[in-house]
C-alpha positions as CSV (number, residue, x, y, z in Angstrom):
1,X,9.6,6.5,14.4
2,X,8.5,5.6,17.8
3,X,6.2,7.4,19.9
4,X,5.2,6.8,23.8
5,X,1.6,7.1,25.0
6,X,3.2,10.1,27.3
7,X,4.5,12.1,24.1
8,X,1.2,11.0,22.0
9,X,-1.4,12.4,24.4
10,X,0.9,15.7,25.0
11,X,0.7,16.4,21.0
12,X,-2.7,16.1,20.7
13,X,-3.5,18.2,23.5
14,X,-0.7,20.6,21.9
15,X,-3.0,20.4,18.9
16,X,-6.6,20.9,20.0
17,X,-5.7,23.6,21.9
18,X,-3.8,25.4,19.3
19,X,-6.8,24.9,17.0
20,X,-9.6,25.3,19.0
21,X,-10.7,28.0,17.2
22,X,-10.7,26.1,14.0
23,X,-13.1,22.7,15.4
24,X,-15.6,23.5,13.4
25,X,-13.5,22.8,10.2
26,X,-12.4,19.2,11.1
27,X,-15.3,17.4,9.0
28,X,-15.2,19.7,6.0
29,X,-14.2,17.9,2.2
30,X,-10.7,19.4,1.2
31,X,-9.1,20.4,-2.0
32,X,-7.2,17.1,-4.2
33,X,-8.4,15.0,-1.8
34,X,-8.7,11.1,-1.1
35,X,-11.5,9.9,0.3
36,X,-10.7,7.8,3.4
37,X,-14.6,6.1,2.8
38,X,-16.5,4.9,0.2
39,X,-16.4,7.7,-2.2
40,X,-12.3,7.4,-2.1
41,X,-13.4,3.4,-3.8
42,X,-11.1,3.3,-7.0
43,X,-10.1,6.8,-6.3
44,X,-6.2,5.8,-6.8
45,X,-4.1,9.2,-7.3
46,X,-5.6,11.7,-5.7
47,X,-8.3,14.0,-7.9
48,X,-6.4,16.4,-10.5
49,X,-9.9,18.7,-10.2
50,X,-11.4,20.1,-7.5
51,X,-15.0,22.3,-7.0
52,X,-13.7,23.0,-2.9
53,X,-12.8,26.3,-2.5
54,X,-10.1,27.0,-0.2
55,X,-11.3,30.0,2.7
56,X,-8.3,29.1,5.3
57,X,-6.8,26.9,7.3
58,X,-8.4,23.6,6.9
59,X,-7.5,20.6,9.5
60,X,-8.8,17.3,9.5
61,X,-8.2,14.5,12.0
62,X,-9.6,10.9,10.4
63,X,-8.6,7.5,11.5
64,X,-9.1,3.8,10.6
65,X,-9.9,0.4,13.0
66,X,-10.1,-2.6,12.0
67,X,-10.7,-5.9,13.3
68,X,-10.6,-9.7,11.7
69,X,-11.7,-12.6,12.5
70,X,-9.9,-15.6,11.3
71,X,-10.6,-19.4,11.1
72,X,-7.8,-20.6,9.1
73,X,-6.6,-24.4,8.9
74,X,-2.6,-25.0,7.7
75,X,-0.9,-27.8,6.7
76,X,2.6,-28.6,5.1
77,X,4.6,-32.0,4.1
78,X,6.6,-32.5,7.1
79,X,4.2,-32.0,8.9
80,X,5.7,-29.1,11.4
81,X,3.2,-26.7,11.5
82,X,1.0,-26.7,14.9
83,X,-2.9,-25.9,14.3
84,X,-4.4,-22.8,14.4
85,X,-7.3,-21.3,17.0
86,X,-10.3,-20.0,15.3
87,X,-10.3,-16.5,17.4
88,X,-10.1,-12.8,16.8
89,X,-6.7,-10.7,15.7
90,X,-5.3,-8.3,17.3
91,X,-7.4,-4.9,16.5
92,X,-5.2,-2.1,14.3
93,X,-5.9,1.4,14.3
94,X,-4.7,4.7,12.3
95,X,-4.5,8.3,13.3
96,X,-4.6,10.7,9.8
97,X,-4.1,14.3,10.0
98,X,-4.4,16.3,6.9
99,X,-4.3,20.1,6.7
100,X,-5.3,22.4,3.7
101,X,-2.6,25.1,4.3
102,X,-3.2,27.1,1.5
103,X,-4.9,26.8,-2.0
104,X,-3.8,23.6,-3.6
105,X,-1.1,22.8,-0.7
106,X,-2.1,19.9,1.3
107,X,-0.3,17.8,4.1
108,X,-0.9,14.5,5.2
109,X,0.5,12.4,8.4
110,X,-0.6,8.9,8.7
111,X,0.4,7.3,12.4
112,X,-0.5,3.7,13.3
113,X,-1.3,3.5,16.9
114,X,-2.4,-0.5,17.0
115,X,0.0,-3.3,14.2
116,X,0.6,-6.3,14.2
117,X,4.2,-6.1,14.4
118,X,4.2,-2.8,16.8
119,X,2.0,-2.6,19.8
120,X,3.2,1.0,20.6
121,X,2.7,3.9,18.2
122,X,4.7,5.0,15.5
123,X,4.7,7.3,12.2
124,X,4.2,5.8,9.2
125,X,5.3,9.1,7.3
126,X,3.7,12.1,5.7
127,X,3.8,13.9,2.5
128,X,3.3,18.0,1.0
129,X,1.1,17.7,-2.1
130,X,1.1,20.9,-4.1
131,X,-1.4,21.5,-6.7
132,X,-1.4,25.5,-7.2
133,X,1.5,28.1,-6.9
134,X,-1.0,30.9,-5.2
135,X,1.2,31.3,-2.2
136,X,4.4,32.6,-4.8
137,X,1.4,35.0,-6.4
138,X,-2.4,34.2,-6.9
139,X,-2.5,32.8,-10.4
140,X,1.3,32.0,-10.7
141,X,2.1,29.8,-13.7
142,X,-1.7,28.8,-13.3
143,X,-2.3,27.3,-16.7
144,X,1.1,24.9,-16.2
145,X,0.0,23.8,-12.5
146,X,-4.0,22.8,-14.2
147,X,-2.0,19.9,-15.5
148,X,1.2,19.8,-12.9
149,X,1.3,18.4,-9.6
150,X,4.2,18.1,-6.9
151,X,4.8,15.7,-4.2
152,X,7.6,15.3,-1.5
153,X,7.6,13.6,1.7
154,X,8.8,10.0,3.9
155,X,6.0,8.9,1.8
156,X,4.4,5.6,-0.4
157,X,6.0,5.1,-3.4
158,X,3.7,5.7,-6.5
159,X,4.8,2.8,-8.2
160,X,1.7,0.3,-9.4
161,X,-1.8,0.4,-8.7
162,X,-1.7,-2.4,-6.1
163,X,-0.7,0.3,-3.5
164,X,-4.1,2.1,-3.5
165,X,-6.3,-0.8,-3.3
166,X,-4.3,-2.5,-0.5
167,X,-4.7,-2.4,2.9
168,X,-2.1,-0.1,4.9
169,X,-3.1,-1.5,8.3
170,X,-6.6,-0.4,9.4
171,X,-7.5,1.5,6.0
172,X,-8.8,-1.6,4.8
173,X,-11.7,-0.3,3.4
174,X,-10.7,0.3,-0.1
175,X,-9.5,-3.2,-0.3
176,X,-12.2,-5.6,-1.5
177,X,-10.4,-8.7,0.0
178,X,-9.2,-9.2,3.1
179,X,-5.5,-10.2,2.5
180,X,-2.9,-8.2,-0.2
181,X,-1.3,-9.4,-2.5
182,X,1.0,-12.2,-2.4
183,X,4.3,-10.2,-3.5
184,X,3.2,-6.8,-1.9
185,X,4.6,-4.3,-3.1
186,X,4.9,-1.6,-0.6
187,X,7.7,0.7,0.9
188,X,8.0,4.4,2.7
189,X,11.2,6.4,1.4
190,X,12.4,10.1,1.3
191,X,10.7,11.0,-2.2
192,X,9.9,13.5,-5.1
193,X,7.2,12.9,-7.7
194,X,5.7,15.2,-10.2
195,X,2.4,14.5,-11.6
196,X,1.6,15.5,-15.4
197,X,-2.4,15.2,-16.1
198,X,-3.7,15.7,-19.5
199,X,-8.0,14.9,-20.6
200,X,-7.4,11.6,-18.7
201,X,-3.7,10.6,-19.8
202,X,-1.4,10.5,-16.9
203,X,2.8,10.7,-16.4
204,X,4.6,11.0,-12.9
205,X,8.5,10.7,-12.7
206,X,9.7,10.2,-8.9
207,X,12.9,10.0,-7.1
208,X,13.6,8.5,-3.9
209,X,16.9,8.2,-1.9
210,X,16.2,4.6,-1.6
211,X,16.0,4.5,2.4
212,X,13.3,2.6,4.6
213,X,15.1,3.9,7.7
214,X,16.9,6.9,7.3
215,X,20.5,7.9,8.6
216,X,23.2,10.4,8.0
217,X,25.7,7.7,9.0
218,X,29.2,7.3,6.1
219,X,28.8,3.7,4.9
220,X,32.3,4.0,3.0
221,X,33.6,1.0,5.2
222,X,31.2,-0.9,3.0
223,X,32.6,0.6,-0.1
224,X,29.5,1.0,-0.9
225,X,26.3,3.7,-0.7
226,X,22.9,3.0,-1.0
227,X,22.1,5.5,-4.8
228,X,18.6,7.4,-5.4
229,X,16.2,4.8,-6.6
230,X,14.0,6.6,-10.2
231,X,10.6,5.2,-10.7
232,X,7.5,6.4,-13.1
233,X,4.4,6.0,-14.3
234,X,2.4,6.0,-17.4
235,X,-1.5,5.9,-18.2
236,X,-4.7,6.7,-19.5
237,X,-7.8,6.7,-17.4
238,X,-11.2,8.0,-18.2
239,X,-14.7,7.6,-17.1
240,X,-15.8,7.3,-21.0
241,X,-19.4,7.3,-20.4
242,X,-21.6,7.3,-16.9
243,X,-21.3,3.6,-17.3
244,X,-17.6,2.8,-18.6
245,X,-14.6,3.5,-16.7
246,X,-11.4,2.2,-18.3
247,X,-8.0,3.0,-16.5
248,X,-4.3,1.4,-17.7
249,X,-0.8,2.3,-16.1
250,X,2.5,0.9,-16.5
251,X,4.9,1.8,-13.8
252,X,8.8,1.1,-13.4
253,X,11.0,1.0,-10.7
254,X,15.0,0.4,-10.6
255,X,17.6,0.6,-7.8
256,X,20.6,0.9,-9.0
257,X,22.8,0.1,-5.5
258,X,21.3,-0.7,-2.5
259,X,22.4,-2.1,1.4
260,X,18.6,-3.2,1.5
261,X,15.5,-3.4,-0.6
262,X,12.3,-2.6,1.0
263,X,10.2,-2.5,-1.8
264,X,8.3,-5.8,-1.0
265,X,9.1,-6.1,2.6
266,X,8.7,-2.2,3.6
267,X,5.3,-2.7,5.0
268,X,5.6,-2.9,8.9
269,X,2.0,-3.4,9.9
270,X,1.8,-6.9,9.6
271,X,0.1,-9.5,7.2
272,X,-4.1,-9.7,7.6
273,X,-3.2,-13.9,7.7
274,X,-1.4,-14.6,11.4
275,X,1.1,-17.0,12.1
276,X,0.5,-19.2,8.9
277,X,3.2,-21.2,7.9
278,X,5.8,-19.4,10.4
279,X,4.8,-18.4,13.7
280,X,4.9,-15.0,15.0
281,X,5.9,-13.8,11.3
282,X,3.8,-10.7,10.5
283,X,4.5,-11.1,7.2
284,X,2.7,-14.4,7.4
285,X,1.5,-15.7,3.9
286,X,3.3,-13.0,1.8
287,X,6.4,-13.2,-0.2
288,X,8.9,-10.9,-0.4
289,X,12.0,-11.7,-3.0
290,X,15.3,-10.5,-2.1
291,X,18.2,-9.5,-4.0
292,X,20.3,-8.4,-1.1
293,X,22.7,-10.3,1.0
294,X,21.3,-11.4,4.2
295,X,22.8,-10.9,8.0
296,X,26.0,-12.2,8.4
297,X,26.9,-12.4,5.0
298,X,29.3,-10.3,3.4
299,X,28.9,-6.9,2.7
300,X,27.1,-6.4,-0.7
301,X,25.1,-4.0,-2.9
302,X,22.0,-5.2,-4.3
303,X,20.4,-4.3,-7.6
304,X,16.6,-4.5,-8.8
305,X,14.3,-3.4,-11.6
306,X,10.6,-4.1,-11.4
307,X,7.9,-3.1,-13.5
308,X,4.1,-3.3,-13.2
309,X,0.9,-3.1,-15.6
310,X,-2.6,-2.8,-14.2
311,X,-6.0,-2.6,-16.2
312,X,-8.8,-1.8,-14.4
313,X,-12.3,-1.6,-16.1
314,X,-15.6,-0.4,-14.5
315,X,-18.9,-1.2,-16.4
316,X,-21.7,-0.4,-14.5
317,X,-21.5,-2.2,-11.1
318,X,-19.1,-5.0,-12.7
319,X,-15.5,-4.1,-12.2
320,X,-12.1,-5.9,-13.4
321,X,-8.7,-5.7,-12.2
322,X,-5.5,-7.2,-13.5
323,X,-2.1,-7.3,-12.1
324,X,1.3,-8.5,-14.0
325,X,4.1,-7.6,-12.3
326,X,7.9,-8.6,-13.3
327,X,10.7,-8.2,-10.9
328,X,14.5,-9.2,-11.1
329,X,17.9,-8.2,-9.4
330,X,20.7,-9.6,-7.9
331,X,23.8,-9.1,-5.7
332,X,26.2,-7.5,-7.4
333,X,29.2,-9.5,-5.7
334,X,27.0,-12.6,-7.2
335,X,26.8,-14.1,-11.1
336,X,23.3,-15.2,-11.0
337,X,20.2,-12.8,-11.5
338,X,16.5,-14.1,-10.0
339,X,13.4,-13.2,-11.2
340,X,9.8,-13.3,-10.2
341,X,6.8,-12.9,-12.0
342,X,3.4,-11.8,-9.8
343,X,-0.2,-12.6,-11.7
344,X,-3.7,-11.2,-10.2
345,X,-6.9,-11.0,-11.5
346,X,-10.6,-9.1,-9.5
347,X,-13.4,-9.5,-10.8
348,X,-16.3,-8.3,-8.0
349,X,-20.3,-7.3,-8.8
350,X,-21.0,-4.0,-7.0
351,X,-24.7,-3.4,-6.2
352,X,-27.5,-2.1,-4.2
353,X,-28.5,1.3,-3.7
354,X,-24.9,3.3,-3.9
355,X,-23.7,-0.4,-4.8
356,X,-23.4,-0.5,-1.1
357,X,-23.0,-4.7,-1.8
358,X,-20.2,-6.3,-3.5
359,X,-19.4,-9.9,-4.0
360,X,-16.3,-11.2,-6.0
361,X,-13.2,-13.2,-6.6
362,X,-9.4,-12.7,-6.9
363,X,-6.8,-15.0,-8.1
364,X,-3.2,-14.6,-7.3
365,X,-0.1,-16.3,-8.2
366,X,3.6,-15.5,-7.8
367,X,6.4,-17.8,-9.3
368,X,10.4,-17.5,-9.7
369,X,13.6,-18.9,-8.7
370,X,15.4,-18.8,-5.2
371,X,19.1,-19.9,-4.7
372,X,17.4,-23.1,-3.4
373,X,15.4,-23.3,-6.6
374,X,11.5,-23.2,-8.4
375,X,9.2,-21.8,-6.4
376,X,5.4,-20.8,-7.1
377,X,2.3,-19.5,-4.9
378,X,-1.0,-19.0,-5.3
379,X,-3.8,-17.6,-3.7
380,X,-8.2,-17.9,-4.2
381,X,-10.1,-15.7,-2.7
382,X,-14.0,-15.6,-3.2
383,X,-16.1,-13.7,-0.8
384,X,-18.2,-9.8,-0.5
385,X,-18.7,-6.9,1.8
386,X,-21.6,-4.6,2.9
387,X,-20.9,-0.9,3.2
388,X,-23.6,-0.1,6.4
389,X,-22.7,3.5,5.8
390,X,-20.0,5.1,4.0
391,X,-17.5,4.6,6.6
392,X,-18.6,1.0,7.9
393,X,-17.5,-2.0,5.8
394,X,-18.0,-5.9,6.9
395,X,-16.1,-8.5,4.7
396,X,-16.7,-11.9,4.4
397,X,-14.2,-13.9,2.6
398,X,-13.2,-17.8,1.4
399,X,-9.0,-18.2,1.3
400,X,-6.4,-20.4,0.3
401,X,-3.2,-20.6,-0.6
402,X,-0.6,-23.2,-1.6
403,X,3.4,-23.5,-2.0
404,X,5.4,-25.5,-4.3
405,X,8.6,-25.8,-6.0
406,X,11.7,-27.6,-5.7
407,X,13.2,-23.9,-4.0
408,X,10.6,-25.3,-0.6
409,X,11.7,-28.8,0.0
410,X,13.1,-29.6,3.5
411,X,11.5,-26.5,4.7
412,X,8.1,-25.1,6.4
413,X,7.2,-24.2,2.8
414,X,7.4,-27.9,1.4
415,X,4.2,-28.9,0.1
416,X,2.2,-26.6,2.5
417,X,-1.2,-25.1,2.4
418,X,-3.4,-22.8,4.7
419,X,-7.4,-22.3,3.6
420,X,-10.4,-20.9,5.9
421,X,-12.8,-17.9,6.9
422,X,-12.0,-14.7,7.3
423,X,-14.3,-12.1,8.5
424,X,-13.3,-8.3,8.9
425,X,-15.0,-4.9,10.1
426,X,-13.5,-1.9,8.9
427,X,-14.6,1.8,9.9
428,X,-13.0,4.8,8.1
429,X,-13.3,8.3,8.1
C-alpha cells in the first residue's frame, strides 16, 4: 500500500489536530503491550497480564531508525561477483501508531517510511488485539477472556519464534545480530488468531486467507483459487525462578493451494546484507524455497507444510536460543516434493547494570534440495551490542556465510562466500 509524501503529511496533520487534546497521552505504557525498547527484549507474544489501567483514549506514536555500516568482502567460483565498497546503507525508518481504544482493545499500524526495496512510504499492515469484552458489558465472560485473547488484522503471522526476534526493517532492536535468519520466515496476510493462556502454557490457532497482496479479482481462468492457509501454536513458558526462564513452542503452518507462497519471501524491507552475491537483490544473503511455479510457467497451485520448534532458556544473564525448522511442498501439476531443513543456535552473555552489554554468537545453517539439486548454507555470526539507554542500541558484529551443493554449480551461488564487519545503530521507542 503506497503512500505519497503529499498524502503522508496530510494524515498526520489530520491526526494531531484531531488529538490535540489528547498530547499528553502519547508517552504513557498501554494495556497487553510490546515494548518497542529494551524492556520488549524476549517479550515475544504480547503480555497475557497487565497492572495499566485503562482511563480513555490512549494514542501512541513510536517509531524505529536504523542505520548499518557494512564492510563485507564476497567471493564465488566463477569468479563473477564485483567487490564490494566498505560504506554506509541506506538509513530505514518506521512509523507505529497504537491506540488503546477501550479496556483490553488495542490497535496497531506499523508504516515503513525508509526500505531497502521502497524508497517511498508504504503500510506494512495493522492488527485489533482484544483482550477484554467490557465494551459488550463491563465484566462480560471475564473469567473466559483472563485466559482468551483475539487477534485480526493484514498482520504477521504467529507462526515460530524467529518472527519476534527478527528485525522488521528499522525495529532492529530486539534482534541481537544484525542479519535474520537464513530462511526467514516472515509474511503479512488477512488473519485470525485466538490466544489460549493458562499458568504459563500457551495454544493459538490462526487462519489466514493466504494473500500477501490482496484482490477481489475471479482467478477461475486458472482453475484454481488460492484456499485459507491454518497455522498454530503450542508451548509452555515460565519465568520458574528470578533466575530461570525456560520457554518451548512448536508451531505449524500448511497451505493447502496457493498462486504464491510468501511465507519466506513476504518480507519487503530488504536484507540487512546489500548486494551480496546478486546485485541490487534486497533479499541479498537470504533463502527463500519455493514450491510455486515461477513467471512464465504454467499456471499452477502450490502446496506447503512447515513446522517450527524453538527453545529458548534464560539463566541469569546467559540466554540460549534454538531453531529447527522443517519445510516441504510442491507443485501440485509436479511428481516431486522438496524439502528444506533450517538449524540455528544463540547463545549471548547479557550484563552490566540492566545487562545493558551483551556479547554472543549465532550459528545458522539451511540445507535441501532444488530442481537443480543439493544445496546447503551457513552462516557465523559472533559479535555484541551496548544499550546507551533503553531505546539506543549499537551492534558490532563478525559474519560469514558460505554456499554449496551440486543445486549452485554454473551459477552466482557456486562455491561462493561473503564474510566482514557489520556495524548498526538502532533507536526505538
Amino acid at each position: 500500500m503506497k503512500l505519497s509524501t503529499k498524502h503522508i503529511t496530510l494524515v498526520l496533520i489530520t491526526f494531531f489536530v484531531s488529538v490535540g487534546s489528547a498530547f499528553g497521552q502519547f508517552t504513557r505504557d498501554m494495556q497487553y503491550f510490546q515494548y518497542p525498547d529494551q524492556r520488549g527484549l524476549n517479550q515475544f507474544e504480547a503480555p497475557f497480564k497487565t497492572d495499566v489501567e485503562f482511563d480513555g483514549l490512549n494514542i501512541r506514536i513510536g517509531g524505529a531508525n536504523t542505520l548499518q555500516f557494512q564492510a563485507l568482502n564476497q567471493d564465488n567460483d566463477v569468479g563473477s561477483l564485483s567487490d564490494l565498497e566498505s560504506n554506509f546503507n541506506l538509513a530505514t525508518s518506521n512509523l507505529d501508531l497504537d491506540v488503546a481504544l477501550a479496556n483490553g482493545v488495542r490497535m496497531h499500524l506499523r508504516t515503513y517510511l525508509s526500505s531497502q526495496n521502497h524508497t517511498e512510504a508504504y503500510v506494512k499492515g495493522g492488527f485489533l488485539q482484544v483482550d477484554r469484552l467490557d465494551f459488550i458489558q463491563e465484566g462480560f465472560l471475564g473469567g473466559l477472556m483472563d485466559k482468551v485473547r483475539f487477534k485480526v488484522g493484514h498482520m504477521e503471522l504467529n507462526y515460530g519464534d524467529n518472527h519476534f526476534r527478527r528485525t522488521d526493517n528499522a525495529q532492529a532492536i530486539h534482534n541481537p545480530f544484525v542479519g535474520n535468519y537464513i530462511m526467514d520466515s516472515f509474511t503479512t496476510e488477512v488473519a485470525g488468531e485466538v490466544y489460549y493462556y493458562n499458568e504459563g502454557l500457551l495454544a493459538m490457532f490462526g487462519v489466514s486467507n493466504g494473500k500477501l497482496n490482496q484482490s477481489v479479482t475471479d482467478a477461475a481462468e486458472n482453475d484454481f483459487k488460492t484456499k485459507p492457509s491454518v497455522y498454530g501454536k503450542l508451548g509452555f513458558d515460565k519465568q520458574v525462578n528470578p533466575d530461570l526462564r525456560v520457554r518451548l513452542t512448536g508451531s505449524i503452518l500448511n497451505i493447502a493451494q496457493s498462486a504464491s507462497i510468501y511465507l519466506y519471501s513476504g518480507d519487503r524491507a530488504g536484507s540487512r546484507y546489500y548486494d551480496v552475491i546478486t546485485p541490487d537483490n534486497f533479499r541479498a544473503g537470504r533463502f527463500a524455497p519455493s514450491f510455486t511455479p515461477g513467471f512464465g510457467q504454467p499456471a499452477a497451485p502450490g502446496e506447503m507444510t512447515a513446522f517450527m520448534i524453538n527453545p529458548f532458556i534464560k539463566y541469569q544473564g546467559l540466554e540460549f536460543y534454538g531453531v529447527f525448522e522443517n519445510t516441504s511442498g510442491k507443485i501440485k501439476s509436479a511428481d516431486d516434493r522438496r524439502t528444506f531443513n533450517q538449524y540455528g543456535a544463540e547463545l549471548l552473555y547479557r550484563f552490566g547494570a540492566g545487562e545493558d552489554l551483551y556479547i554472543g554468537g549465532r550459528y545458522n545453517m539451511v540445507d535441501g534440495e532444488m530442481t537443480s539439486g543439493d544445496t546447503e548454507i551457513d552462516r557465523f555470526n559472533i559479535g555484541g551490542g551496548w544499550f546507551l539507554t533503553k531505546n539506543v542500541l549499537a551492534k558490532l558484529e563478525y559474519v560469514t556465510q558460505n554456499y554449496d551443493g551440486a543445486g549452485y554449480e554454473d551459477t552466482d551461488f557456486q562455491g561462493a562466500s561473503f564474510d566482514g564487519v557489520v556495524i548498526e545503530a538502532v533507536i526505538s521507542f
